[in-house]
CHARMM internal coordinates of N, CA and C (Angstrom, degrees):
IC EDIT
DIST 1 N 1 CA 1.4482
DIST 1 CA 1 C 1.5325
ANGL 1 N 1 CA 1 C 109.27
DIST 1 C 2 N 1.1983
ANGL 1 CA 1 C 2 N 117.63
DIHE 1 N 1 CA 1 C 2 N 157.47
DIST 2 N 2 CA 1.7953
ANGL 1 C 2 N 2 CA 128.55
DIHE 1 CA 1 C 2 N 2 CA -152.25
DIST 2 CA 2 C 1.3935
ANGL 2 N 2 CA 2 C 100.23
DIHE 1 C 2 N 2 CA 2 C -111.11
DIST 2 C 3 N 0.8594
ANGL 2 CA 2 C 3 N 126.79
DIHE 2 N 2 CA 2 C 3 N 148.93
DIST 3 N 3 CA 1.8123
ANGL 2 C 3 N 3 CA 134.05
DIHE 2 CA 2 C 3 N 3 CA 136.00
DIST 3 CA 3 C 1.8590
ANGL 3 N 3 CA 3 C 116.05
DIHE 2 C 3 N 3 CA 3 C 3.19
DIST 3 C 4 N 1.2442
ANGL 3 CA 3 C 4 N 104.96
DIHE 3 N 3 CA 3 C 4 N 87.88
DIST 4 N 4 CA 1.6797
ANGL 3 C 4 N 4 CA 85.62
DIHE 3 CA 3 C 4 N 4 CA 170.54
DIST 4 CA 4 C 1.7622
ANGL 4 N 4 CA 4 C 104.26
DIHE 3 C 4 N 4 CA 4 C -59.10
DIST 4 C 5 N 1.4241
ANGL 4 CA 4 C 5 N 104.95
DIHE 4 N 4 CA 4 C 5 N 152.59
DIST 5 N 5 CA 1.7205
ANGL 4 C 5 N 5 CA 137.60
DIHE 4 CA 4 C 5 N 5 CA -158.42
DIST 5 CA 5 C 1.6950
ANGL 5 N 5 CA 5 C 91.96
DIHE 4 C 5 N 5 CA 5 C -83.92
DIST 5 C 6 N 1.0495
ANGL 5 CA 5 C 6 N 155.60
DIHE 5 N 5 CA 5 C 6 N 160.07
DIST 6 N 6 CA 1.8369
ANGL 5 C 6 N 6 CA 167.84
DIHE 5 CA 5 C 6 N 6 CA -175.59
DIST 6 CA 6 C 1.4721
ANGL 6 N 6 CA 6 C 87.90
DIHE 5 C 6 N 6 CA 6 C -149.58
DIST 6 C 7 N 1.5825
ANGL 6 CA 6 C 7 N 130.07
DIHE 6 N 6 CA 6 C 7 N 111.52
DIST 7 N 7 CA 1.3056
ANGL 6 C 7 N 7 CA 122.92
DIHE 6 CA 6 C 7 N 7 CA 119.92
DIST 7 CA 7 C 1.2789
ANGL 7 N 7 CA 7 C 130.69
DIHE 6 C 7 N 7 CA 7 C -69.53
DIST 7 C 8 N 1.1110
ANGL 7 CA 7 C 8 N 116.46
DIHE 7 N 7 CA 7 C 8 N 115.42
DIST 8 N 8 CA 2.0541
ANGL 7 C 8 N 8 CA 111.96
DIHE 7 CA 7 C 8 N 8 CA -170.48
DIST 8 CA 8 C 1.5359
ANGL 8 N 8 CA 8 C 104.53
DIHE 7 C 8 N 8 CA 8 C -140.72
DIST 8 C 9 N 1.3915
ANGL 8 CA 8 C 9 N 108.05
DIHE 8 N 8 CA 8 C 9 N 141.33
DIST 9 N 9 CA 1.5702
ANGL 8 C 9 N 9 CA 123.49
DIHE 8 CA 8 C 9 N 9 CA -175.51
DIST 9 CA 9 C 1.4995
ANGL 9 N 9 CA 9 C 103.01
DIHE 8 C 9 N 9 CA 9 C -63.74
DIST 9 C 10 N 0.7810
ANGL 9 CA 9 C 10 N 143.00
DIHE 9 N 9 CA 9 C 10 N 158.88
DIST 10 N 10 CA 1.6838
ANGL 9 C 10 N 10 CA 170.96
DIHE 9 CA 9 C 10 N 10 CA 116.18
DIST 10 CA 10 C 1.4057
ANGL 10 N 10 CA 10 C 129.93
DIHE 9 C 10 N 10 CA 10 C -66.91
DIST 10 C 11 N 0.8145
ANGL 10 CA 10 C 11 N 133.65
DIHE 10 N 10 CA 10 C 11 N 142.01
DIST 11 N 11 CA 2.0032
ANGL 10 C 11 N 11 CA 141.34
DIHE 10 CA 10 C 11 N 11 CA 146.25
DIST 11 CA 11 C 1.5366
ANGL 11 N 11 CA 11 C 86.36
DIHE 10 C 11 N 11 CA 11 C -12.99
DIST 11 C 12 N 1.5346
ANGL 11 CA 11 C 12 N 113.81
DIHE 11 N 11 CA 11 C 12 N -82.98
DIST 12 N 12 CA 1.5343
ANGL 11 C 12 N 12 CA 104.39
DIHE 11 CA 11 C 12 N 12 CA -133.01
DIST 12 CA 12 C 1.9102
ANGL 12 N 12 CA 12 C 81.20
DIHE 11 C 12 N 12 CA 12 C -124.12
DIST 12 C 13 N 1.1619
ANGL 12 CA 12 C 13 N 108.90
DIHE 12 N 12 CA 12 C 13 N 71.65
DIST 13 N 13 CA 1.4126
ANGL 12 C 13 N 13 CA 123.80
DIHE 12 CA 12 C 13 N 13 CA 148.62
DIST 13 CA 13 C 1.7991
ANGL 13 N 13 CA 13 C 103.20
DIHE 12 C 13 N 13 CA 13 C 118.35
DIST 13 C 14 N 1.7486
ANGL 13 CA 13 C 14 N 114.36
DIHE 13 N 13 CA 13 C 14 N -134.21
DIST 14 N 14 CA 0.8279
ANGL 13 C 14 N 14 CA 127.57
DIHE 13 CA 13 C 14 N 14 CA -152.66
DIST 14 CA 14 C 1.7723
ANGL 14 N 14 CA 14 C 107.71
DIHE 13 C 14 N 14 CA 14 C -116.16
DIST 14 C 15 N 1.3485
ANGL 14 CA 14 C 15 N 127.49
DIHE 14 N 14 CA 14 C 15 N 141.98
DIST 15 N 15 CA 2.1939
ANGL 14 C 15 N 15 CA 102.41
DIHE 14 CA 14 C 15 N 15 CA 173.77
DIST 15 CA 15 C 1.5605
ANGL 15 N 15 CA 15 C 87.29
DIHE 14 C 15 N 15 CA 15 C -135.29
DIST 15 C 16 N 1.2906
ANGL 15 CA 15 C 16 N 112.48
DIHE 15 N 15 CA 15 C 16 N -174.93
DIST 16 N 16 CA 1.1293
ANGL 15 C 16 N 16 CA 156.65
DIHE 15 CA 15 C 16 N 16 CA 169.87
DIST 16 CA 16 C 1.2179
ANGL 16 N 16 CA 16 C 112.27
DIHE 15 C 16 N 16 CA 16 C -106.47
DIST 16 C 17 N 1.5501
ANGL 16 CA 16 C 17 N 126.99
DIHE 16 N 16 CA 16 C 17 N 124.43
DIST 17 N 17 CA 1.2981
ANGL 16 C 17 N 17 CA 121.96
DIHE 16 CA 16 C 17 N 17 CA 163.73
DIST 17 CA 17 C 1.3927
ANGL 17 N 17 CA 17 C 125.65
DIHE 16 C 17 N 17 CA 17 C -134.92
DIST 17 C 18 N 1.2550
ANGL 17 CA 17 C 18 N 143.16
DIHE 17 N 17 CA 17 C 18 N 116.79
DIST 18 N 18 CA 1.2638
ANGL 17 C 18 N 18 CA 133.47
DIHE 17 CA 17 C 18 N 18 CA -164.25
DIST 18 CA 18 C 1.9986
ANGL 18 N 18 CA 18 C 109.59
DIHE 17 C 18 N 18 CA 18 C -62.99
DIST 18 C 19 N 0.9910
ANGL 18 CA 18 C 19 N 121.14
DIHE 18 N 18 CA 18 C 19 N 143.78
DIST 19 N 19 CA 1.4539
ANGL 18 C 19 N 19 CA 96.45
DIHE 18 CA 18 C 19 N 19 CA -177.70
DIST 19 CA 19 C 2.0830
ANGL 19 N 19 CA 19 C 113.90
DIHE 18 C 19 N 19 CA 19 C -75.39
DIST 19 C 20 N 0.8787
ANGL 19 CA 19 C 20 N 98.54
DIHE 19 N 19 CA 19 C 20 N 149.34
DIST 20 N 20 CA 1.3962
ANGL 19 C 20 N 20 CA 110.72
DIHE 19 CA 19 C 20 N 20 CA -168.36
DIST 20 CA 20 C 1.3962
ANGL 20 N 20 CA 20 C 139.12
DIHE 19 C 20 N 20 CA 20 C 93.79
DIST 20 C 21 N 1.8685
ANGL 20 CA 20 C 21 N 93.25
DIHE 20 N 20 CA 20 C 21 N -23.85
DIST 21 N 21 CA 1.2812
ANGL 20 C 21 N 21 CA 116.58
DIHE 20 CA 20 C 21 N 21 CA -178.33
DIST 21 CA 21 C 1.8788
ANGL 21 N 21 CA 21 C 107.78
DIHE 20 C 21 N 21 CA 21 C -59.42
DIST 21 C 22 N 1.4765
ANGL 21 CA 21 C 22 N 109.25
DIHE 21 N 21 CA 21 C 22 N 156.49
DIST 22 N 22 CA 1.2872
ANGL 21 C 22 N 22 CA 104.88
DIHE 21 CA 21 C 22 N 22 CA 177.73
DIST 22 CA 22 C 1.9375
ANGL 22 N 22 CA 22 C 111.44
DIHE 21 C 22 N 22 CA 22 C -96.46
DIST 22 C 23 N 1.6763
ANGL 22 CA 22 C 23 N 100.16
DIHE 22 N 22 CA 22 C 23 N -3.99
DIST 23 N 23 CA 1.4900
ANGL 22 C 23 N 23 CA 98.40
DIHE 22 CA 22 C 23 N 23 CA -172.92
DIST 23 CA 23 C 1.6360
ANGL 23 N 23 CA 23 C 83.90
DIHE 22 C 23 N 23 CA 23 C -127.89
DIST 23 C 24 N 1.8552
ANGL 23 CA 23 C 24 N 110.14
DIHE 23 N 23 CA 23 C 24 N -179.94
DIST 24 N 24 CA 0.8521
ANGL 23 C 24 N 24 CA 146.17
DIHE 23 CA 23 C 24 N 24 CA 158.92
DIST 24 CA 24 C 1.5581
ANGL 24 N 24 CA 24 C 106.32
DIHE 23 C 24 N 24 CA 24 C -75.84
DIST 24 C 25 N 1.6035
ANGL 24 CA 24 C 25 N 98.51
DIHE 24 N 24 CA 24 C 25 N 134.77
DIST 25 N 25 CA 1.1912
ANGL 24 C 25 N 25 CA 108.61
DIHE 24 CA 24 C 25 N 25 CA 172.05
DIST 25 CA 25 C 1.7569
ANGL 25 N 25 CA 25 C 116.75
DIHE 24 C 25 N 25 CA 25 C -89.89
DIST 25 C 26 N 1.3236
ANGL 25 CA 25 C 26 N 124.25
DIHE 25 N 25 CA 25 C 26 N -23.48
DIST 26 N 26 CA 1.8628
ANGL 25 C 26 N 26 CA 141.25
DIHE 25 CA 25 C 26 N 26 CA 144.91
DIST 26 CA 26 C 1.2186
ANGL 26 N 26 CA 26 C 112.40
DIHE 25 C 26 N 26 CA 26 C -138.56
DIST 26 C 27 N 1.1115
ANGL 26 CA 26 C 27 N 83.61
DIHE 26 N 26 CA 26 C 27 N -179.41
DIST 27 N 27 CA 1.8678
ANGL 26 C 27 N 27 CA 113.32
DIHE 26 CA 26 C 27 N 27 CA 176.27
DIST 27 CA 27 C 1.6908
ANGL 27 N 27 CA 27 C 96.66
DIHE 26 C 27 N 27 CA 27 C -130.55
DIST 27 C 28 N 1.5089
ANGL 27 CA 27 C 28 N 96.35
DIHE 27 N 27 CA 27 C 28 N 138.42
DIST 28 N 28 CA 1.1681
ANGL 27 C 28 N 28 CA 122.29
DIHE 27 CA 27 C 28 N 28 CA 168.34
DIST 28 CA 28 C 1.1856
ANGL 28 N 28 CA 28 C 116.05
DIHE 27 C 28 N 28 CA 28 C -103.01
DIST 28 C 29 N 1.5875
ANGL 28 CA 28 C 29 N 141.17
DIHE 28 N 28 CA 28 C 29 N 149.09
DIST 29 N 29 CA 1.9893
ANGL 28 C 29 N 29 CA 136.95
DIHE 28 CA 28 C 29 N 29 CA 126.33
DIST 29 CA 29 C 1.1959
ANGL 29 N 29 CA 29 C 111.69
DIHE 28 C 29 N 29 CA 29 C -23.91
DIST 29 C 30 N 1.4448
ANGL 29 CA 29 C 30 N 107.74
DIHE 29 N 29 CA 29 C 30 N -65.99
DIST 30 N 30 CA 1.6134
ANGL 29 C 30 N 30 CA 145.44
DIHE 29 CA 29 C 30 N 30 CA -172.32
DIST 30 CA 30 C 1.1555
ANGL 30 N 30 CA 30 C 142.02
DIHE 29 C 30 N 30 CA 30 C -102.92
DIST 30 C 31 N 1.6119
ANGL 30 CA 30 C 31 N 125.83
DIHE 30 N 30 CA 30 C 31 N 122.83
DIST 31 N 31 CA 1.8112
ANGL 30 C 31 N 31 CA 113.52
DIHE 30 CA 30 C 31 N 31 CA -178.58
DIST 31 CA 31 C 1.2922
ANGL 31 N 31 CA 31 C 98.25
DIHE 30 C 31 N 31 CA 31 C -53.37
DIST 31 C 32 N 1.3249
ANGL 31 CA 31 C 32 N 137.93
DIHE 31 N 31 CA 31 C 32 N -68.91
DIST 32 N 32 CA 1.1574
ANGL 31 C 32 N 32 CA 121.69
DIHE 31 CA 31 C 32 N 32 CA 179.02
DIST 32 CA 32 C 1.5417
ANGL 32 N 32 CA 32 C 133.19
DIHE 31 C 32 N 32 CA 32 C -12.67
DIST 32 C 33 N 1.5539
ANGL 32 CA 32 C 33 N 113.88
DIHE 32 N 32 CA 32 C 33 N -74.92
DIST 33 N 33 CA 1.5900
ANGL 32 C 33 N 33 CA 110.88
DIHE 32 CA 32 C 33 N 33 CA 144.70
DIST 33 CA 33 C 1.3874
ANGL 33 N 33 CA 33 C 119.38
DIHE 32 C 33 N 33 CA 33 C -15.06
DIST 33 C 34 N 1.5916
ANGL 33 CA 33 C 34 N 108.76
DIHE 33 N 33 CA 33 C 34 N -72.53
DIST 34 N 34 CA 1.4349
ANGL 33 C 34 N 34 CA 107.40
DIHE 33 CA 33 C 34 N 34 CA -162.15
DIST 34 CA 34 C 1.6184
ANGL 34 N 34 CA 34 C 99.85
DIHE 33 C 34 N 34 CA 34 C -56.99
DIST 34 C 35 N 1.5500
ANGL 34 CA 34 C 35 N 108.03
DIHE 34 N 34 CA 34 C 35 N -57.75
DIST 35 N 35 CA 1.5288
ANGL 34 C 35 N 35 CA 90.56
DIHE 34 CA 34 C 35 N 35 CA -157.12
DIST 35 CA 35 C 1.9210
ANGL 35 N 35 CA 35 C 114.15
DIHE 34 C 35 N 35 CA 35 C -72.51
DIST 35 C 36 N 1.1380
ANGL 35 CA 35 C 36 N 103.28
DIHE 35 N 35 CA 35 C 36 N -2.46
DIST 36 N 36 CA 2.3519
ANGL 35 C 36 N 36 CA 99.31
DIHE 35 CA 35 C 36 N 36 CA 152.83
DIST 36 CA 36 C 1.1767
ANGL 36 N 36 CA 36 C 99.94
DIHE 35 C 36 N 36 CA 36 C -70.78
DIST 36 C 37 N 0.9798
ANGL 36 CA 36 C 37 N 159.65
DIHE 36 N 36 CA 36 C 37 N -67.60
DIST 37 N 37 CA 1.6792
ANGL 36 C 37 N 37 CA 160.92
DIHE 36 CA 36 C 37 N 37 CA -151.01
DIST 37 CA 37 C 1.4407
ANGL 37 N 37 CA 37 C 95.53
DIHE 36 C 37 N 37 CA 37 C -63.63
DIST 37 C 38 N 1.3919
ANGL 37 CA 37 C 38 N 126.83
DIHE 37 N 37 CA 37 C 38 N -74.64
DIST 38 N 38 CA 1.5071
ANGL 37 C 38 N 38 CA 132.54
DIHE 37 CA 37 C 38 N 38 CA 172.10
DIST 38 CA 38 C 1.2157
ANGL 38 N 38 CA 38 C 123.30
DIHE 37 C 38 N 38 CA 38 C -23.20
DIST 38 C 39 N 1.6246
ANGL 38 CA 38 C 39 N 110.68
DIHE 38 N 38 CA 38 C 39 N -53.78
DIST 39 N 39 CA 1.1299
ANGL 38 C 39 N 39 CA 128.56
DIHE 38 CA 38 C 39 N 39 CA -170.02
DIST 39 CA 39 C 1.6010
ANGL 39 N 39 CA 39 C 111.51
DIHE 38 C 39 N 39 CA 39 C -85.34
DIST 39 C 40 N 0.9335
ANGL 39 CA 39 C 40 N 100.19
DIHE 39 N 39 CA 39 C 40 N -26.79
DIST 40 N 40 CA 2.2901
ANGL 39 C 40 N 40 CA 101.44
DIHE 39 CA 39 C 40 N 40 CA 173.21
DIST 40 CA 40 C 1.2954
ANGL 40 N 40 CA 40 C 95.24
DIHE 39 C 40 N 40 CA 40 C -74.17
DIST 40 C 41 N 1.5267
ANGL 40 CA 40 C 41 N 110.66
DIHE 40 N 40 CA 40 C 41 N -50.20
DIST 41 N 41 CA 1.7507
ANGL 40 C 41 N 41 CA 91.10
DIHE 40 CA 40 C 41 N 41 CA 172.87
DIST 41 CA 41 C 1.2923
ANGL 41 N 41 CA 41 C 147.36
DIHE 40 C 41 N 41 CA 41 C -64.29
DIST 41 C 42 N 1.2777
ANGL 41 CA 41 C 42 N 90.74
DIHE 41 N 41 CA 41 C 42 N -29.02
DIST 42 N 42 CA 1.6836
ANGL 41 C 42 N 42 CA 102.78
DIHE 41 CA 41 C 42 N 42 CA 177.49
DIST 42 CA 42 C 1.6573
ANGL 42 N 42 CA 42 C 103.45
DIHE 41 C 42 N 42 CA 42 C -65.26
DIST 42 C 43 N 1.2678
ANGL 42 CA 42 C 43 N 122.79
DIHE 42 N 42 CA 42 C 43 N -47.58
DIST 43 N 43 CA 1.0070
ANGL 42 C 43 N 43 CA 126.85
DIHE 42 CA 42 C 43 N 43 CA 154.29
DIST 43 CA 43 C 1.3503
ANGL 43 N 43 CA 43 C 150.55
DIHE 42 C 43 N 43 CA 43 C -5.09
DIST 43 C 44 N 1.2182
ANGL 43 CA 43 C 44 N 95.31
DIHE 43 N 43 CA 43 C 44 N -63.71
DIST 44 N 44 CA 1.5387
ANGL 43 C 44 N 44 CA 131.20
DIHE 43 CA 43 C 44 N 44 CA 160.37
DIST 44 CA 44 C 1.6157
ANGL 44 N 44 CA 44 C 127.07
DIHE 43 C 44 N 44 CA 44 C -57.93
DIST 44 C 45 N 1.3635
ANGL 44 CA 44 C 45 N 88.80
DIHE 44 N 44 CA 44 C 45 N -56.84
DIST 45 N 45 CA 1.6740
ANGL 44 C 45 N 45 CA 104.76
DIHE 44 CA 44 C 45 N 45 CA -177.65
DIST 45 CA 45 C 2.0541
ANGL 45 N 45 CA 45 C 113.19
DIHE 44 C 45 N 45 CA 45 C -92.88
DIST 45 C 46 N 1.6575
ANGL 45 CA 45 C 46 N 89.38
DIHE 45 N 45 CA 45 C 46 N 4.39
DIST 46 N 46 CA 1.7553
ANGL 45 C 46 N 46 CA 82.44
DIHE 45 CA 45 C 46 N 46 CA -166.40
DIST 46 CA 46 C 1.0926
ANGL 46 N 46 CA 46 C 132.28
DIHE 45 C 46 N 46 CA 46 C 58.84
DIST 46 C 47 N 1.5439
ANGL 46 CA 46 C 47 N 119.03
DIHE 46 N 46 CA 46 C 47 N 41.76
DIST 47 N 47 CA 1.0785
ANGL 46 C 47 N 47 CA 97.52
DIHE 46 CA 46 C 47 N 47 CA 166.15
DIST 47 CA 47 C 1.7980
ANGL 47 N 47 CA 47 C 114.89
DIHE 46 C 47 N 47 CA 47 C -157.38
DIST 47 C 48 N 0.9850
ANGL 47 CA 47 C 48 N 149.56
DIHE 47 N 47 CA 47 C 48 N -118.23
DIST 48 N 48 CA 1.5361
ANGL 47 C 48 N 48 CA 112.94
DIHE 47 CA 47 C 48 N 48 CA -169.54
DIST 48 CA 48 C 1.5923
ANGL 48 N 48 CA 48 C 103.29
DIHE 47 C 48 N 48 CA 48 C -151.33
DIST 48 C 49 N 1.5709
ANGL 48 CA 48 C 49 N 96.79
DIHE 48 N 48 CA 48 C 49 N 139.91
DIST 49 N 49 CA 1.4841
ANGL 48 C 49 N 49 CA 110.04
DIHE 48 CA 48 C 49 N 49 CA -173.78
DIST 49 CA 49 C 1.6290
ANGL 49 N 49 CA 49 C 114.55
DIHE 48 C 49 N 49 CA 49 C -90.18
DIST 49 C 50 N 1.1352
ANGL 49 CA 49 C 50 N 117.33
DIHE 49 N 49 CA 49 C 50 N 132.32
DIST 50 N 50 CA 1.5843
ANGL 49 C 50 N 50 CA 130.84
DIHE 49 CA 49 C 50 N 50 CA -171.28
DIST 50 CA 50 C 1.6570
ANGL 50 N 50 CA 50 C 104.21
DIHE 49 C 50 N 50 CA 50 C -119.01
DIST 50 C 51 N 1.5038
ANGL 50 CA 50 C 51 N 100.16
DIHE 50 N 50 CA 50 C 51 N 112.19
DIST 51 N 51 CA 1.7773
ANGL 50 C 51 N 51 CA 108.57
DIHE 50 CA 50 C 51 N 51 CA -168.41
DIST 51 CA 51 C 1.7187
ANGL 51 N 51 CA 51 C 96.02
DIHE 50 C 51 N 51 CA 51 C -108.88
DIST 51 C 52 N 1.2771
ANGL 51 CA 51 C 52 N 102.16
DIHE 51 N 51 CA 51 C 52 N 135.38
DIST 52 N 52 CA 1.7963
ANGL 51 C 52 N 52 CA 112.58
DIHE 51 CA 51 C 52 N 52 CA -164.67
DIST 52 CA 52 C 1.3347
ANGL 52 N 52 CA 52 C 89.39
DIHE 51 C 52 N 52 CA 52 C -98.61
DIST 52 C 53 N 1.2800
ANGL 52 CA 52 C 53 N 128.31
DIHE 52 N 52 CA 52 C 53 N -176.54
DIST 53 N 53 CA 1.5188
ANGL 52 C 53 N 53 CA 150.04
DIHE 52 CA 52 C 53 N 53 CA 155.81
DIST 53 CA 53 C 1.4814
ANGL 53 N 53 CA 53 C 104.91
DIHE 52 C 53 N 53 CA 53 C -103.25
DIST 53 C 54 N 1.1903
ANGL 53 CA 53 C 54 N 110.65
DIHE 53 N 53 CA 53 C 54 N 171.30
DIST 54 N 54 CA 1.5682
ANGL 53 C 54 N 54 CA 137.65
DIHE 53 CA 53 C 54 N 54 CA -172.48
DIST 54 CA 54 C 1.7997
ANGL 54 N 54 CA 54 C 100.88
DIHE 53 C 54 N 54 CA 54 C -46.89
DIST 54 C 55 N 1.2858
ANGL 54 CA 54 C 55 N 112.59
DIHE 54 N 54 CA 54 C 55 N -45.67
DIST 55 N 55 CA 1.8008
ANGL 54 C 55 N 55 CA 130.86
DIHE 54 CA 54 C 55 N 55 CA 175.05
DIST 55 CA 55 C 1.1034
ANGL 55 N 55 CA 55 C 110.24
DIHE 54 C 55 N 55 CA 55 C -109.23
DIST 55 C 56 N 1.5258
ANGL 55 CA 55 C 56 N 128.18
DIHE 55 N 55 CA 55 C 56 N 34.29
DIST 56 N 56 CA 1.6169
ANGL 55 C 56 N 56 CA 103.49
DIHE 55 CA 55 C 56 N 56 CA 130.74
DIST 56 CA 56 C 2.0303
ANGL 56 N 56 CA 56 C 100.04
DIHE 55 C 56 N 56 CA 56 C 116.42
DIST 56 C 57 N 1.0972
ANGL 56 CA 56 C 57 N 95.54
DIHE 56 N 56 CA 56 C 57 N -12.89
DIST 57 N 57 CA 1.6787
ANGL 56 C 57 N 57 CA 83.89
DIHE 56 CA 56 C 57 N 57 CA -146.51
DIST 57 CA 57 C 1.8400
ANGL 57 N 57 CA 57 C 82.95
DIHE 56 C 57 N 57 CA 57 C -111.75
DIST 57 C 58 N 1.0776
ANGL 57 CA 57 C 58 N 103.42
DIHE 57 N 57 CA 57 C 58 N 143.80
DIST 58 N 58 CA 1.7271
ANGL 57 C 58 N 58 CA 124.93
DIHE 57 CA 57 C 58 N 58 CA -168.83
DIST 58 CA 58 C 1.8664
ANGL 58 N 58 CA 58 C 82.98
DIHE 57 C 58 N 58 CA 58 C -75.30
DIST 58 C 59 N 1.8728
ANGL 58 CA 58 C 59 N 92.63
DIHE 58 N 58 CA 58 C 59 N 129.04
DIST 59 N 59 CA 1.6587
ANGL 58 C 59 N 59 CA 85.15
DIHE 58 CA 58 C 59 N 59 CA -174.76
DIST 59 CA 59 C 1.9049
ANGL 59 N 59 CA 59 C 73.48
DIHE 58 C 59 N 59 CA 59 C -126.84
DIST 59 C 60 N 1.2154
ANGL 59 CA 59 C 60 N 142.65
DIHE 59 N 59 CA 59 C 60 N 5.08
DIST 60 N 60 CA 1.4098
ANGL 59 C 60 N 60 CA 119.53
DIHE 59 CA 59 C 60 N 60 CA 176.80
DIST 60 CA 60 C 1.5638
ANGL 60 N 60 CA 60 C 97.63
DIHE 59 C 60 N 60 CA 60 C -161.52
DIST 60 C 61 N 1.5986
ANGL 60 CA 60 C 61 N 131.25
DIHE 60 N 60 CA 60 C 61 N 161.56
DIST 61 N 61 CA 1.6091
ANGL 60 C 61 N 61 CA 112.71
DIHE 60 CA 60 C 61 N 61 CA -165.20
DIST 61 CA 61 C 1.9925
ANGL 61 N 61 CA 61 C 76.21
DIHE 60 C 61 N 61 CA 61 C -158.50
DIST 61 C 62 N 1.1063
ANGL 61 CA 61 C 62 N 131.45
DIHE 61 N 61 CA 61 C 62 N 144.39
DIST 62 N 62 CA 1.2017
ANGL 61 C 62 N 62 CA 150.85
DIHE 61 CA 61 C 62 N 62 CA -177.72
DIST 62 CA 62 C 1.8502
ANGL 62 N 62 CA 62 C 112.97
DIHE 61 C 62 N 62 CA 62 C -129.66
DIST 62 C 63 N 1.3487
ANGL 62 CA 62 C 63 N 113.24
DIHE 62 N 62 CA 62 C 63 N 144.74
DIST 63 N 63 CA 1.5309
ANGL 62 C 63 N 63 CA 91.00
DIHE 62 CA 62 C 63 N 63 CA -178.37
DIST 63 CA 63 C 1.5428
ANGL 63 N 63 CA 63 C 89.87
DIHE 62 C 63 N 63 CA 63 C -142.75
DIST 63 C 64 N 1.1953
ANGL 63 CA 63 C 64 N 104.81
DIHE 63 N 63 CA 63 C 64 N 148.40
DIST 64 N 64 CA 1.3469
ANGL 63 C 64 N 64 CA 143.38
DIHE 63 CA 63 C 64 N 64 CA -173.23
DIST 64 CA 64 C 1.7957
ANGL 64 N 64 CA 64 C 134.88
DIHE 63 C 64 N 64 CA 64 C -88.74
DIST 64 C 65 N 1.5228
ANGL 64 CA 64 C 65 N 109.25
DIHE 64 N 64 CA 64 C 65 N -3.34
DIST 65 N 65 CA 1.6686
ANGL 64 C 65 N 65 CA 119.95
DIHE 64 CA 64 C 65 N 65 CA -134.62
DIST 65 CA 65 C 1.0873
ANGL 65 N 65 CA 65 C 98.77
DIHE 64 C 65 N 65 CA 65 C -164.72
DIST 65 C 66 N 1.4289
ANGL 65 CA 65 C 66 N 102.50
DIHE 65 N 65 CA 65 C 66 N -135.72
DIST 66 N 66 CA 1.2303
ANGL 65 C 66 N 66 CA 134.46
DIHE 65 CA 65 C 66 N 66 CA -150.97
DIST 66 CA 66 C 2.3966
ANGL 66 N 66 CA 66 C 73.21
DIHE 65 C 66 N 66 CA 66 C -112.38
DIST 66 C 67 N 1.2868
ANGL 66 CA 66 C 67 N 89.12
DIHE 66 N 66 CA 66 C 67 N 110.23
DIST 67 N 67 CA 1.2097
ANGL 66 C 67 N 67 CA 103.26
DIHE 66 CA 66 C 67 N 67 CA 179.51
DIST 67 CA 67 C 1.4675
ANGL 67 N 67 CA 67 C 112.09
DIHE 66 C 67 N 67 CA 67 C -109.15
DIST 67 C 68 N 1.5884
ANGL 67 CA 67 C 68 N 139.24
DIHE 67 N 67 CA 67 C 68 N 104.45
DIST 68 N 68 CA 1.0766
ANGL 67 C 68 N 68 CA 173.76
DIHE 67 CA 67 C 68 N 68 CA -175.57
DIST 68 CA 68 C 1.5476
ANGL 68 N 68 CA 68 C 125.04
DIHE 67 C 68 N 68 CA 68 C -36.77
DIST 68 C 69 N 1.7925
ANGL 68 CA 68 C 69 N 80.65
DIHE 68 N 68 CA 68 C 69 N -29.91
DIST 69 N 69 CA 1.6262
ANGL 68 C 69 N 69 CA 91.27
DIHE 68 CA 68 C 69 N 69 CA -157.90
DIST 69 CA 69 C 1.9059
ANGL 69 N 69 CA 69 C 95.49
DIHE 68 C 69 N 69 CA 69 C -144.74
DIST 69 C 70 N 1.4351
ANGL 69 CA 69 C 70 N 97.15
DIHE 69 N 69 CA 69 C 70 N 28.85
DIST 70 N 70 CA 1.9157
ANGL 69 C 70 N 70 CA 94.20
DIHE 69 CA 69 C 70 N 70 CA -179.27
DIST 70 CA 70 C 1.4399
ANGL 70 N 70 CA 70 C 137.48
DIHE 69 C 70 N 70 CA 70 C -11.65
DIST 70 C 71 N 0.9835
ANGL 70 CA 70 C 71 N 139.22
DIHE 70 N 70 CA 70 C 71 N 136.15
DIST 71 N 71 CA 1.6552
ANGL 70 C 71 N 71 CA 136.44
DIHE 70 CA 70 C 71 N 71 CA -167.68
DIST 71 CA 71 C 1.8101
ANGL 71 N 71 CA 71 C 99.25
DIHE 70 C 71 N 71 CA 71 C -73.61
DIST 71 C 72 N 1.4398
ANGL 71 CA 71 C 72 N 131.86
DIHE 71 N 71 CA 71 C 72 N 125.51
DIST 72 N 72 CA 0.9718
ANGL 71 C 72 N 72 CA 128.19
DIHE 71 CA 71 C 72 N 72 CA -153.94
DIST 72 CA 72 C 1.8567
ANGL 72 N 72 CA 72 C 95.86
DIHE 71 C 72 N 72 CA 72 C -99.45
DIST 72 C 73 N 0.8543
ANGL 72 CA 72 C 73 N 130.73
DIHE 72 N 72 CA 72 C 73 N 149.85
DIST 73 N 73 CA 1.4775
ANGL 72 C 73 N 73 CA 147.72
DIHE 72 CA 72 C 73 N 73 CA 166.57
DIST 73 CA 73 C 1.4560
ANGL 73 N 73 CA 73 C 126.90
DIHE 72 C 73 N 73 CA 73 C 107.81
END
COOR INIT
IC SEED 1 N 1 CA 1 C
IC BUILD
């Protein structure tokens, strides 16, 4: 299983961050942007993208994998 995906705001737009990582993996214009980029990756690596709001705080989380919390019925 991969890197869960960080959409997080910036100064001058939107990034990608792997969690743990000390850099951004892009820069976006747009969350939108960011969260396609996030999301091919998470993709990829299986494992799950976490999209922040403007301040920081995880407002939506998508999973990719080995999903934690399965949709029940």
């Amino acid at each position: 299983m991969g890197k869960n995906q960080h959409v997080v705001k910036r100064s001058d737009g939107w990034a990608v961050r792997g969690a743990g990582n000390s850099r951004d993996t892009s820069h976006h214009a747009t969350q939108g942007e960011a969260i396609n980029a996030a999301r091919q990756i998470a993709q990829n690596q299986q494992s799950e993208m976490l999209i922040h709001n403007r301040q920081g705080q995880i407002r939506a989380r998508d999973s990719f994998g080995n999903d934690p919390h399965p949709p029940k019925g």
